[in-house]
N, C-alpha and C positions, 0 to 999 in steps of 0.2 A: 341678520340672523346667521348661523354657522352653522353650514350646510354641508356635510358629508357627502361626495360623491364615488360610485365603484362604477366602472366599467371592465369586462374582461375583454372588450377588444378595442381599440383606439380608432373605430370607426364610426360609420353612423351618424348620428344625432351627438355620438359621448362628449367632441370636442365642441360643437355647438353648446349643450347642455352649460360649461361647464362656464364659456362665455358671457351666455346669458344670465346666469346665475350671478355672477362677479357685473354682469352690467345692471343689474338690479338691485344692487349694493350687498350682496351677501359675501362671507365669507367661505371661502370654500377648500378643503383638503378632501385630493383625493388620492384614490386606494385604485389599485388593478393594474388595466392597460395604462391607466392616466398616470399614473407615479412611478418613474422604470426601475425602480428597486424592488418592486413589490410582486407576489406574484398572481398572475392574470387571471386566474381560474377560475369562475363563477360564484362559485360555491366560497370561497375563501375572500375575494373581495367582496363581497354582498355582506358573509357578516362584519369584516373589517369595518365596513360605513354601518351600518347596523350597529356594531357593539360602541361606536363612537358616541351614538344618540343615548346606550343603555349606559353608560358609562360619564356620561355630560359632557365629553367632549366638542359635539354638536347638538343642534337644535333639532333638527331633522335631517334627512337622510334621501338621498335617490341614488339608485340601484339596477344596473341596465345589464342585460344579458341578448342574445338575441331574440329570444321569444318575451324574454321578463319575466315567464314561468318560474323557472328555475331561480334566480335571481329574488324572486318576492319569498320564493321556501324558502333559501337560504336563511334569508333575515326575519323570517316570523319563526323562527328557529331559538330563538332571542326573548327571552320574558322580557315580555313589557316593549316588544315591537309588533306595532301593527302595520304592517307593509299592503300596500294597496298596488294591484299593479291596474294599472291607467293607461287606455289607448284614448281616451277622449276628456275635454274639460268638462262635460257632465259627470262621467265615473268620476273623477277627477276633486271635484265639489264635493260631490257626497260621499267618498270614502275621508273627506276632512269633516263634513257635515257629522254622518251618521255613525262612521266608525272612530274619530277622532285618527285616523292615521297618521303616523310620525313616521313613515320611510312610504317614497312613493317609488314603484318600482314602472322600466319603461323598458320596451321593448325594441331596440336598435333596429330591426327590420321592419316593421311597421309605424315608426315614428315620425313624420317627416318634420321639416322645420315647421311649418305653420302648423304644425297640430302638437307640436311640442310647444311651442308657445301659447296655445289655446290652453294646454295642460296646465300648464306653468302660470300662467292667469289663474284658473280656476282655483288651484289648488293653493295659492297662497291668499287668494280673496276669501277662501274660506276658511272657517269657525268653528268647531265641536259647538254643534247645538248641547243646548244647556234644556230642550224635555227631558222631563224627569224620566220616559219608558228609553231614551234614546240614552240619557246618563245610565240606567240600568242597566243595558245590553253592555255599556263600554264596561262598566265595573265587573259584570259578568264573565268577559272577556278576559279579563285576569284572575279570573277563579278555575278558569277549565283545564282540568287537567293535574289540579293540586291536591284532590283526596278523592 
């Protein structure tokens, strides 16, 4: 899979992440602290990996800021991204379950390695459930805000 990565600081969990990602066989370009031409800012690398997924350049997306906060606005800023931000691989499940999520955002001070990889499991084990009221919400999701 090809996997967009932003972080705006080159710390943390960011170079782990990006490890892990490429040992699980994905492919991964990243955007922010991780690519030194590029610039670090939250708000600008977040949707750099975001417009990648709206634009086909990736499959999905992760997006790290210190809190994640910031970092998940950024890219739900983006029709047609739904950014989840995940301290755990239960949120983590069911923002792929329930919300169909394609950008998972993470938060570099609360991330540890083992819980980034609990993440990082859950969220690629899961599926966009196919209920009909849980496909409705996601279609819904792309109406809000259009008239």
């Amino acid at each position: 899979m090809r996997i967009s990565v932003s972080s705006d600081m080159d710390e943390g969990v960011a170079r782990q992440l990006v490890t892990e990602l490429q040992r699980r066989g994905h492919s991964v370009t990243r955007h922010g602290a991780l690519q030194p031409d590029e610039k670090d800012d939250w708000a600008f690398c977040s949707e750099a990996a975001a417009r990648d997924v709206v634009e086909g350049r990736a499959d999905q997306a992760v997006v790290c800021c210190w809190t994640g906060t910031g970092a998940s606005i950024a890219a739900n800023k983006l029709p047609g991204v739904r950014a989840a931000l995940c301290t755990d691989g239960y949120t983590a499940g069911g923002a792929r379950r329930w919300n169909d999520a394609n950008v998972l955002a993470l938060s570099l001070r609360l991330t540890s390695t083992a819980v980034l990889s609990e993440i990082l499991d859950a969220w690629f084990d899961g599926a966009p459930s196919q209920e009909p009221d849980d496909q409705e919400n996601i279609a819904h999701l792309g109406r809000i805000g259009l008239g």
